[in-house]
LUMDRENLO-862634 format. One record per residue (C-alpha): residue in one letter; chain; x, y, z. Coordinates in Angstrom, 1 decimal, m for minus. Layout:
<pt aa="A" ch="A" px="X" py="Y" pz="Z"/>
...
END
This chain:
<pt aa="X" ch="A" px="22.1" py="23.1" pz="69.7"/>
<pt aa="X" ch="A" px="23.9" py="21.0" pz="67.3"/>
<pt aa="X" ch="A" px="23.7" py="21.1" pz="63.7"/>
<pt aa="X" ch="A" px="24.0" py="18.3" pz="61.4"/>
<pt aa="X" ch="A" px="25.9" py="18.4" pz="58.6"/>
<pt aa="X" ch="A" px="24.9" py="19.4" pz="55.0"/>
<pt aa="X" ch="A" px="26.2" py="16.2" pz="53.5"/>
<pt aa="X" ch="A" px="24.3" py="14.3" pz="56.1"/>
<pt aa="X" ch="A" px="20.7" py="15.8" pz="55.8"/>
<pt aa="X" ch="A" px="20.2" py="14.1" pz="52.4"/>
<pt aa="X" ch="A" px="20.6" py="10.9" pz="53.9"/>
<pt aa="X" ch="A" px="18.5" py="11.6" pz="56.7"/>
<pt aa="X" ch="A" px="15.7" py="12.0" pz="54.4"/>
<pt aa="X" ch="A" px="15.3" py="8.5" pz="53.4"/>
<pt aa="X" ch="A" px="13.9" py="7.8" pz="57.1"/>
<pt aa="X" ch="A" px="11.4" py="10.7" pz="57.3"/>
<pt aa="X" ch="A" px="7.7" py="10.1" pz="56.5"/>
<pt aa="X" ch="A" px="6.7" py="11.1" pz="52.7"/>
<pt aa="X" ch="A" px="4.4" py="13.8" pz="54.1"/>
<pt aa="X" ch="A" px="7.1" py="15.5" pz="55.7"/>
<pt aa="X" ch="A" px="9.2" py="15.5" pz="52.1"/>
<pt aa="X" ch="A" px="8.8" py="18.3" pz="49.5"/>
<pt aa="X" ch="A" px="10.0" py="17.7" pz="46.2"/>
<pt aa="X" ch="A" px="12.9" py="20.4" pz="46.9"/>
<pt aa="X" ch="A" px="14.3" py="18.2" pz="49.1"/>
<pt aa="X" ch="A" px="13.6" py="15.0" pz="46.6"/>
<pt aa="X" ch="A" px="15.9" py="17.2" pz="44.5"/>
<pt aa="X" ch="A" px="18.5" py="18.3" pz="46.8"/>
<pt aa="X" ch="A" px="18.5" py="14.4" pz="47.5"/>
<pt aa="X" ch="A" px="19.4" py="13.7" pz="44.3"/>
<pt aa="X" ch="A" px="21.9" py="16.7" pz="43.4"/>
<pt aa="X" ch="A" px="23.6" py="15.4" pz="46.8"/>
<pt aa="X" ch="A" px="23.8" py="11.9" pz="44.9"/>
<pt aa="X" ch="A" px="24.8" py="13.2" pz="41.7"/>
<pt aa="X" ch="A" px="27.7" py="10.8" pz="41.6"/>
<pt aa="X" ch="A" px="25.8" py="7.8" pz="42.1"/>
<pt aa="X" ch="A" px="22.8" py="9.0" pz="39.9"/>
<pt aa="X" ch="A" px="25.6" py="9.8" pz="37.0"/>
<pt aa="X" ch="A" px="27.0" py="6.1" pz="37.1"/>
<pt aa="X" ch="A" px="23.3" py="4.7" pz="36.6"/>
<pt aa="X" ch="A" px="23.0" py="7.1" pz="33.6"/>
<pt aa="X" ch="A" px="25.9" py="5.9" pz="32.2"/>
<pt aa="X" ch="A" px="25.5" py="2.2" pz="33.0"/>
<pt aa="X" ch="A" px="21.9" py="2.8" pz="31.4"/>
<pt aa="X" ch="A" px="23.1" py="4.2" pz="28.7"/>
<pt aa="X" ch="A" px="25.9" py="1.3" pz="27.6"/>
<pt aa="X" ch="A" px="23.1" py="m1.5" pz="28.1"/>
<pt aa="X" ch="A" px="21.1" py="0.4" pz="25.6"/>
<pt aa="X" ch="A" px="24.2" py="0.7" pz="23.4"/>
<pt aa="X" ch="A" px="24.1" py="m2.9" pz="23.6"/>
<pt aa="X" ch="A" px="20.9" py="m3.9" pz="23.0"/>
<pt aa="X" ch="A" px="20.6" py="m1.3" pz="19.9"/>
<pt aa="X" ch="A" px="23.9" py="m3.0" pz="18.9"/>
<pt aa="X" ch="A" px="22.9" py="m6.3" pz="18.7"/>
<pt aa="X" ch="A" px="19.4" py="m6.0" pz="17.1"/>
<pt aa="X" ch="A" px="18.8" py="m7.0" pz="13.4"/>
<pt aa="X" ch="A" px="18.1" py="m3.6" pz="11.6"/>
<pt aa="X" ch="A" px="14.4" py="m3.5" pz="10.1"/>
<pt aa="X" ch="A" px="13.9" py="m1.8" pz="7.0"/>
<pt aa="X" ch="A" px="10.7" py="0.1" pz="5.8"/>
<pt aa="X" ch="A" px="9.6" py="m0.3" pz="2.2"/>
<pt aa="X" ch="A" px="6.6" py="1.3" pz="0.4"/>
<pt aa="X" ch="A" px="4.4" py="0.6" pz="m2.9"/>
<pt aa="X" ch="A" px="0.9" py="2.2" pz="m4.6"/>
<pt aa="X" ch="A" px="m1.2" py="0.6" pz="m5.9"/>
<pt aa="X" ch="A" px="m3.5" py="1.9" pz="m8.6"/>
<pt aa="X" ch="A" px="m6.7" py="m0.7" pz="m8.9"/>
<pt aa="X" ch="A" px="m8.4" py="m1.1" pz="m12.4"/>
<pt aa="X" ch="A" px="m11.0" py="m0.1" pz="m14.0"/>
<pt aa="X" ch="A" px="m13.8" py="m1.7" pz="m16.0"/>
<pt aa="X" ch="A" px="m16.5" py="m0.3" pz="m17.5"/>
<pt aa="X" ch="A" px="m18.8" py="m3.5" pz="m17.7"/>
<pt aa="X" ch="A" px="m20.7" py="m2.5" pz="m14.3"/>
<pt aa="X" ch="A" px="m24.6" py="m3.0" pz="m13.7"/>
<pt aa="X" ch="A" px="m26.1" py="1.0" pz="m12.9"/>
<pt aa="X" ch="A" px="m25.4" py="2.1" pz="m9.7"/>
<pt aa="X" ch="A" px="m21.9" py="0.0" pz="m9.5"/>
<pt aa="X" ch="A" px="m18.1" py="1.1" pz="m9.1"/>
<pt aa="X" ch="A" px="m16.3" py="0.8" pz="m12.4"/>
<pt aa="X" ch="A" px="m13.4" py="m0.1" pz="m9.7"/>
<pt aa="X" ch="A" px="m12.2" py="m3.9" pz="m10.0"/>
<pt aa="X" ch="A" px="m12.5" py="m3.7" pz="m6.3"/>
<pt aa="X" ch="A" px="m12.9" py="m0.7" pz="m4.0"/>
<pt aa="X" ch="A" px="m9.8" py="0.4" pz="m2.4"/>
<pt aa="X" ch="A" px="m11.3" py="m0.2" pz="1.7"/>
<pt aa="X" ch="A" px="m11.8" py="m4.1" pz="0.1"/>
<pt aa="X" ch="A" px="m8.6" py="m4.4" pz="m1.3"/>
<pt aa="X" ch="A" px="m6.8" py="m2.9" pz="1.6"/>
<pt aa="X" ch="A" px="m8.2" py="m5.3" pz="4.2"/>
<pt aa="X" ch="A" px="m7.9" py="m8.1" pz="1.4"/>
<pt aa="X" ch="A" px="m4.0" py="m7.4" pz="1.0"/>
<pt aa="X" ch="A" px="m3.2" py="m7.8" pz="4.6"/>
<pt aa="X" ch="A" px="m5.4" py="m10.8" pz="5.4"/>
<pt aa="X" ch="A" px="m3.2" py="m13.8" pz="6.3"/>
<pt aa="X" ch="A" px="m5.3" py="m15.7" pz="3.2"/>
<pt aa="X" ch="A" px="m3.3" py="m13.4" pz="0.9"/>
<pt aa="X" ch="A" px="0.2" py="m13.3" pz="2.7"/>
<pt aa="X" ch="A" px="m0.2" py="m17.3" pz="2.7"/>
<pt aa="X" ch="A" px="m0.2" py="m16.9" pz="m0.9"/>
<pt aa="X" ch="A" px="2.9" py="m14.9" pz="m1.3"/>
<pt aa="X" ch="A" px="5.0" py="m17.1" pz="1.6"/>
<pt aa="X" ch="A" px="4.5" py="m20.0" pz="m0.8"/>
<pt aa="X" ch="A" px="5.4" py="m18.3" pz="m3.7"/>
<pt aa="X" ch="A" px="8.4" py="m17.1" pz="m2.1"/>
<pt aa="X" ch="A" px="9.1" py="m21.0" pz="m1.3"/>
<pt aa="X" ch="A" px="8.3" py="m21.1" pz="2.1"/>
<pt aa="X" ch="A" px="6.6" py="m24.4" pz="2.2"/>
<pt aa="X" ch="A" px="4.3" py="m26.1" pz="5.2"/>
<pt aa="X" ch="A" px="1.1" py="m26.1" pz="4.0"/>
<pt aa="X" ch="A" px="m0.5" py="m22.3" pz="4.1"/>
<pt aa="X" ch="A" px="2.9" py="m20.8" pz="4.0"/>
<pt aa="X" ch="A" px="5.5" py="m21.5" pz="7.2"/>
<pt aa="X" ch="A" px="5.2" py="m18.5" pz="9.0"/>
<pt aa="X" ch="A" px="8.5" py="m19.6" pz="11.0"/>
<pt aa="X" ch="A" px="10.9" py="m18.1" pz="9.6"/>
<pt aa="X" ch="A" px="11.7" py="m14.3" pz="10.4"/>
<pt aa="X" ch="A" px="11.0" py="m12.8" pz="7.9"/>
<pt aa="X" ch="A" px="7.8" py="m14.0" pz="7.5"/>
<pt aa="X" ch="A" px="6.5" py="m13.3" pz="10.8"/>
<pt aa="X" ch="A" px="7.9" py="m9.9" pz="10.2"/>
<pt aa="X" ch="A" px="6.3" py="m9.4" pz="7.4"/>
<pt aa="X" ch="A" px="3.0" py="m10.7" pz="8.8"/>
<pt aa="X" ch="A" px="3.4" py="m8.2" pz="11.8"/>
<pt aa="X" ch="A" px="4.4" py="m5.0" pz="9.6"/>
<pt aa="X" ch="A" px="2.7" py="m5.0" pz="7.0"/>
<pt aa="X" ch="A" px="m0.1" py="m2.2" pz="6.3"/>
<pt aa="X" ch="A" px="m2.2" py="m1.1" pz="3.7"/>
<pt aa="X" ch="A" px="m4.4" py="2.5" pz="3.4"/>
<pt aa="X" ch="A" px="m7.1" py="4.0" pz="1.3"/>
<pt aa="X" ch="A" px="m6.4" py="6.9" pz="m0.4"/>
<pt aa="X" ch="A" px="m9.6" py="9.1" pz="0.2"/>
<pt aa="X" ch="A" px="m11.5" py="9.9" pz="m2.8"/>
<pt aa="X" ch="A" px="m8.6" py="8.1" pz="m5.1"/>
<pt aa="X" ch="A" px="m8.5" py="4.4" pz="m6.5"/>
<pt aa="X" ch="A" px="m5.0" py="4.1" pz="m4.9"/>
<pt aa="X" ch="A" px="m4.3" py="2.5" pz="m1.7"/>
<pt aa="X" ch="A" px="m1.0" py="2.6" pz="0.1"/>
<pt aa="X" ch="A" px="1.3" py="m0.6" pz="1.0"/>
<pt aa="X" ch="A" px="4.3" py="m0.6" pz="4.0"/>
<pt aa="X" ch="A" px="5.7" py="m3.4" pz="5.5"/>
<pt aa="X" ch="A" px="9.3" py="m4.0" pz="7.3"/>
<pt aa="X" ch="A" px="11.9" py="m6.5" pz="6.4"/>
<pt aa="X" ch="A" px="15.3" py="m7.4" pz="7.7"/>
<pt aa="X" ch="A" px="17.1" py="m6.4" pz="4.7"/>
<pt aa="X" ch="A" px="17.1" py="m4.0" pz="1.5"/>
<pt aa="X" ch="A" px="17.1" py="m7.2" pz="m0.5"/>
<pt aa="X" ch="A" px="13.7" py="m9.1" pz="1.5"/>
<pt aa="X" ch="A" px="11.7" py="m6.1" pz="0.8"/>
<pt aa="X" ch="A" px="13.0" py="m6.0" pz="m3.3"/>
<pt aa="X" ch="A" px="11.3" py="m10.0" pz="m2.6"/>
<pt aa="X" ch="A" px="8.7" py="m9.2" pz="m0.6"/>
<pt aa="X" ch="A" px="7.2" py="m6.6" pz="m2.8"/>
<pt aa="X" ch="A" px="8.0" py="m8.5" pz="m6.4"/>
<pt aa="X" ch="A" px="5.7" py="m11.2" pz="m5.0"/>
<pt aa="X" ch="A" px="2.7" py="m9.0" pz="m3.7"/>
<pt aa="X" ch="A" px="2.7" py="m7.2" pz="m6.7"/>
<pt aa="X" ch="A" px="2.2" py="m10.3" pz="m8.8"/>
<pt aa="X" ch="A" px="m0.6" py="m11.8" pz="m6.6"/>
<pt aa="X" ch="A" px="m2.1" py="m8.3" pz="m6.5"/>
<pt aa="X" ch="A" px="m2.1" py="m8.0" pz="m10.2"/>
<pt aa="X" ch="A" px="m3.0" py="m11.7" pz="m10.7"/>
<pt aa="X" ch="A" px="m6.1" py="m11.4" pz="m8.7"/>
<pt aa="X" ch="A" px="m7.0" py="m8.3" pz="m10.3"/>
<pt aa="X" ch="A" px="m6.5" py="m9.6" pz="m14.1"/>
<pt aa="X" ch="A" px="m9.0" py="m12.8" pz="m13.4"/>
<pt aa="X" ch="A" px="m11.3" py="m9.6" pz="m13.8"/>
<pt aa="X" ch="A" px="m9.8" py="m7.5" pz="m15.9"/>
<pt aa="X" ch="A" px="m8.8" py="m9.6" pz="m18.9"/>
<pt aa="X" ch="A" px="m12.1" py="m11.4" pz="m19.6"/>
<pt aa="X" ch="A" px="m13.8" py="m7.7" pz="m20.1"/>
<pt aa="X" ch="A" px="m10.8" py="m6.7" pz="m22.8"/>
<pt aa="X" ch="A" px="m11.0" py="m9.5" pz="m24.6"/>
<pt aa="X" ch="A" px="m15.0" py="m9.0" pz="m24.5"/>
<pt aa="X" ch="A" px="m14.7" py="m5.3" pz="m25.7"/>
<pt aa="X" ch="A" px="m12.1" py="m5.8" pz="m28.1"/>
<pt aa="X" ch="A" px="m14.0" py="m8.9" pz="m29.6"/>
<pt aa="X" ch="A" px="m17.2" py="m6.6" pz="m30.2"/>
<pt aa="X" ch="A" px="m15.2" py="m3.6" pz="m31.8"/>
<pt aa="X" ch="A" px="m13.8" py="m6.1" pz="m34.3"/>
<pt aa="X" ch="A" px="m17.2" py="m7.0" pz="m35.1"/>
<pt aa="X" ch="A" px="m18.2" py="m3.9" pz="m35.5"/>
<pt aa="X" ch="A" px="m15.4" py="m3.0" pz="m37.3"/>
<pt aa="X" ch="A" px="m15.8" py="m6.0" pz="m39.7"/>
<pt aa="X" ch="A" px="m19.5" py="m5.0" pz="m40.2"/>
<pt aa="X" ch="A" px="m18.7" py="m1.3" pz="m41.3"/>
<pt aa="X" ch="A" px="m15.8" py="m3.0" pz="m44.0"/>
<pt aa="X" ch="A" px="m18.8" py="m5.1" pz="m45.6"/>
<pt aa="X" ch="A" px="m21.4" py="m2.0" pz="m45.7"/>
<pt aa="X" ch="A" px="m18.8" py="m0.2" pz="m46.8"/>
<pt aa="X" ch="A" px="m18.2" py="m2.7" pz="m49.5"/>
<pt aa="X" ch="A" px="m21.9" py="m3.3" pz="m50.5"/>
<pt aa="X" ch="A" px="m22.1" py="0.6" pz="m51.1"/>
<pt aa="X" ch="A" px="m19.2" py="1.0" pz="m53.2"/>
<pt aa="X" ch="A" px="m21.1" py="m2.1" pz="m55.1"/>
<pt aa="X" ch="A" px="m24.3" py="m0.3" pz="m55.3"/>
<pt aa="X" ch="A" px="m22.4" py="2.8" pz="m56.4"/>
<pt aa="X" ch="A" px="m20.2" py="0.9" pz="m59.4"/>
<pt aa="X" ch="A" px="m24.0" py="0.1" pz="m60.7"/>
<pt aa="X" ch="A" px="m23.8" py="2.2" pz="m63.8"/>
<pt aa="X" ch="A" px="m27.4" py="3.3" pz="m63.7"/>
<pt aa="X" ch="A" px="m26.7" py="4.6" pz="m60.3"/>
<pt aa="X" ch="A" px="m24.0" py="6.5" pz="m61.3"/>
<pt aa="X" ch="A" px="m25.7" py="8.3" pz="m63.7"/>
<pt aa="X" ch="A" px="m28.4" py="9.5" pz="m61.8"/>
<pt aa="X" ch="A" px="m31.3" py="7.1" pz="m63.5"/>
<pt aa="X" ch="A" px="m33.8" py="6.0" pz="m60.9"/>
<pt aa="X" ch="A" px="m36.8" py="5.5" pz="m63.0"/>
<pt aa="X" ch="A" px="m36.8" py="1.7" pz="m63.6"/>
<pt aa="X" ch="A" px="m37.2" py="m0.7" pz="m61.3"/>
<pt aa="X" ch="A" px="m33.7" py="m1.6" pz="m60.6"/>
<pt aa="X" ch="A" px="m32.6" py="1.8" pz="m60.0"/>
<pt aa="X" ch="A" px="m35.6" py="2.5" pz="m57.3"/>
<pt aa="X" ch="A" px="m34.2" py="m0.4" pz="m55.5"/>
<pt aa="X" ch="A" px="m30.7" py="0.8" pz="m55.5"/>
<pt aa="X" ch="A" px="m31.7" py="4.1" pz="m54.2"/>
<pt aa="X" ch="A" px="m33.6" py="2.2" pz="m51.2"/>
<pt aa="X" ch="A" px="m30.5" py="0.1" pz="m50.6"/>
<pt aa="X" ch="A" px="m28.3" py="2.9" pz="m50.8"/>
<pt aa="X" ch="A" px="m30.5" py="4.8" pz="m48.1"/>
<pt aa="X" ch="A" px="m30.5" py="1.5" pz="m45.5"/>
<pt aa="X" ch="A" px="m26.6" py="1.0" pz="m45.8"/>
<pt aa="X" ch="A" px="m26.3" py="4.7" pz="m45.3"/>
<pt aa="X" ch="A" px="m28.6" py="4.1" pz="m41.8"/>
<pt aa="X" ch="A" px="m26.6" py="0.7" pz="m41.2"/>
<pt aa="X" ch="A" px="m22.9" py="2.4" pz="m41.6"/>
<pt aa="X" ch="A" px="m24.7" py="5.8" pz="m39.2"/>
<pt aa="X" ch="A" px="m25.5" py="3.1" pz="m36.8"/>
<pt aa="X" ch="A" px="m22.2" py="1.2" pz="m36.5"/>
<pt aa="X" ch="A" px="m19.9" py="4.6" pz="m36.4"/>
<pt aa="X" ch="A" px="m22.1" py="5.2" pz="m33.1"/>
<pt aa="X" ch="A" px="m21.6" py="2.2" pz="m31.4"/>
<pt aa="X" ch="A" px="m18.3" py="1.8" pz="m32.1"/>
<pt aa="X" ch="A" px="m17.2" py="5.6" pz="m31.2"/>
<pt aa="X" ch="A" px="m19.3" py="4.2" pz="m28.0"/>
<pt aa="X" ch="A" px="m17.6" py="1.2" pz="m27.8"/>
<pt aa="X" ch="A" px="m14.2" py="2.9" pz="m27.9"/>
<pt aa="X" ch="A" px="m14.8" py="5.2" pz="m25.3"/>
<pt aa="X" ch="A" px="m15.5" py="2.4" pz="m22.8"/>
<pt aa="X" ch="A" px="m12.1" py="1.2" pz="m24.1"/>
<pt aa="X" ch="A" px="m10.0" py="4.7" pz="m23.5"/>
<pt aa="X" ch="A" px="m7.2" py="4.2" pz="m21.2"/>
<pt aa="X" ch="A" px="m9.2" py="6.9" pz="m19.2"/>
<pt aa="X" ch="A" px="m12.0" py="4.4" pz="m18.6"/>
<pt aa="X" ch="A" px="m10.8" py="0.8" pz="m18.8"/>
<pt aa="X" ch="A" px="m7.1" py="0.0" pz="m17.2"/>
<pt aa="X" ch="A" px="m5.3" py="m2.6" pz="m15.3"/>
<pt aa="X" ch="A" px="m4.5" py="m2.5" pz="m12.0"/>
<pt aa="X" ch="A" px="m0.8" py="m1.4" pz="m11.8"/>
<pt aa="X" ch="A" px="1.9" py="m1.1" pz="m8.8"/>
<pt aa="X" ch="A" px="4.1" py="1.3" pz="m8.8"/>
<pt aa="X" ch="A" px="8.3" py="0.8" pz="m8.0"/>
<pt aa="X" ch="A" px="9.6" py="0.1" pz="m4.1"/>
<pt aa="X" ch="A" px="10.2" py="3.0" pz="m2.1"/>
<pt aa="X" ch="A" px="12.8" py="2.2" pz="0.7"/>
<pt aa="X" ch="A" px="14.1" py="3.8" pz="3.1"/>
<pt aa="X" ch="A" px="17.9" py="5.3" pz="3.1"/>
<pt aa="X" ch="A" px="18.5" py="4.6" pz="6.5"/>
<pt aa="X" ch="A" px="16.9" py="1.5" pz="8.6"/>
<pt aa="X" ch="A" px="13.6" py="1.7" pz="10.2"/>
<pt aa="X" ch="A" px="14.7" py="0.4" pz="13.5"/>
<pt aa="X" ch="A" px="16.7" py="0.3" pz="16.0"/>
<pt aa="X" ch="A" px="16.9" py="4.4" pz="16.1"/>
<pt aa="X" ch="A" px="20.6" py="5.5" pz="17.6"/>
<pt aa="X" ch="A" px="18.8" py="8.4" pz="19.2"/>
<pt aa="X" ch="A" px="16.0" py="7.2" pz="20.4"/>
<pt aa="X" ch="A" px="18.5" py="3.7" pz="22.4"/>
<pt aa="X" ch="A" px="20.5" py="6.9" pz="23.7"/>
<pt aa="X" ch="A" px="17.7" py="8.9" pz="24.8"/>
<pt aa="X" ch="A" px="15.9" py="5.8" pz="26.6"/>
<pt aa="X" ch="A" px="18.7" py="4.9" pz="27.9"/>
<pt aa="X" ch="A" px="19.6" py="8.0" pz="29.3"/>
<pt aa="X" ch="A" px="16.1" py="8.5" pz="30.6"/>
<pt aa="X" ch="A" px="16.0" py="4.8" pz="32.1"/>
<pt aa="X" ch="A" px="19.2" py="5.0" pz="33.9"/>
<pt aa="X" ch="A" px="18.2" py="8.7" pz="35.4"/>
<pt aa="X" ch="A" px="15.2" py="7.2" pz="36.7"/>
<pt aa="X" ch="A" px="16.8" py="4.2" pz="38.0"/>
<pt aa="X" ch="A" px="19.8" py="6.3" pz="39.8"/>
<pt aa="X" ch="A" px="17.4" py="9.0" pz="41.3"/>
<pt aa="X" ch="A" px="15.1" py="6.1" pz="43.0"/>
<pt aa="X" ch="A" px="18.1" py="4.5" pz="44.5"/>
<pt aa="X" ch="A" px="19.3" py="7.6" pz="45.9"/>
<pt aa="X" ch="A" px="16.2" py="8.6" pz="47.4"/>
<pt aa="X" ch="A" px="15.5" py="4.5" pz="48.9"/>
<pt aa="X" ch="A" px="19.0" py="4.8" pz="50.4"/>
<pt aa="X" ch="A" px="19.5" py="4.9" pz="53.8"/>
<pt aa="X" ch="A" px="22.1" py="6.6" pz="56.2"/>
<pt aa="X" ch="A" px="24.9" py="4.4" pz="57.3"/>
END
């Protein structure tokens, strides 16, 4: 009987049927082909090289955003400006990013989604609700350190724009009542030290007629002066920074290194892609 040689029985493999192949001898295929698998690794891994070496590098920036609060609200309302699940879907709507490509000068209409970084920006950018918190969570990519500084200067100012139009109007409300308040305790305060310089007053004589009244007046500007301290310690605490606030963002976090292309992950696909390319042509290869 003759025997065939080792270095031939891998290539016989390639003409028998796939029932009659075990994956030991899909391997031993293989390890016989080493060579040939090894130069599609390596071929596979300098196209990747390529590609990660020609691709603009993406950068990953991050803001929070705390939303306002107002304390004008009908019962059974959020003192929130606007809920954080609203203001996250509002931030990424294309309505809004319109509104920052044409502050950024991007002309065309609603903003010229064209350019790069634009369509980048459109693509990347996310926004989450912090659970149980009036914070919500802003990422988006840009092409360099310098369009995200941009990018993030501009949605900060429509964000706290938007969120003023609400804002302000309730301030200037609040603080116009507590002047008035205040203005009406300095003229109770000022008709009782009148009443008290009355001489008659002072001394305690509250038989005639004049001095009953006094004493009466005395007693309402006491009840006046009781009930404009309340509503003005109410009115303040509706005007504690605890209670009523802006909405504020907080400073762009980026990054150190870029977001993408990943070294390892170009040399791992690579390596993976050229493996897998190498190990089906030695296994579809046939004997000479």
């Amino acid at each position: 009987m003759v025997q065939t040689p080792k270095n031939e029985q891998a290539p016989m493999l390639a003409s028998r049927s796939p029932e009659s192949v075990n994956i030991g001898e899909l391997i031993a295929v293989i390890a016989c082909r080493w060579k040939r698998v090894l130069a599609f690794v390596v071929i596979g891994l300098i196209i990747a090289l390529a590609i990660w070496a020609v691709m603009p590098a993406k950068w990953q920036g991050d803001m929070v955003v705390q939303i306002g609060r107002v304390s004008e609200r009908r019962a059974g309302e959020s003192p929130l400006i606007e809920s954080p699940e609203q203001f996250a879907a509002r931030v990424t709507s294309r309505n809004f990013l319109d509104q920052v490509f044409l502050a950024a000068g991007y002309g065309g209409g609603a903003g010229d989604t064209r350019k790069p970084e634009a369509m980048l920006l459109l693509r990347s950018i996310k926004a989450n609700a912090i659970r149980n918190a009036d914070f919500v969570q802003i990422s988006f990519l840009a092409y360099s350190r310098e369009d995200l500084a941009k990018f993030s200067k501009l949605i900060a100012q429509q964000v706290v724009a938007a969120h003023d139009e609400t804002f302000s109007p309730v301030k200037v409300r609040l603080q116009t009542q507590l002047q008035d308040i205040n203005n009406k305790i300095d003229a109770a305060e000022k008709a009782r030290s009148a009443i008290q310089s009355d001489s008659r007053i002072g001394k305690g004589t509250a038989e005639s007629t004049s001095g009953l009244l006094a004493v009466g007046l005395m007693q309402a500007n006491a009840v006046l002066m009781e009930s404009l301290m309340r509503s003005r310690s109410d009115l303040e605490k509706f005007m504690s920074p605890a209670v009523l606030y802006p909405t504020t963002v907080s400073s762009l976090v980026i990054d150190d290194t870029p977001n993408s292309p990943k070294l390892g992950l170009a040399v791992a696909l690579g390596i993976l892609g050229g493996f897998v390319v190498g190990a089906i042509a030695a296994l579809m290869s046939r004997p000479r």
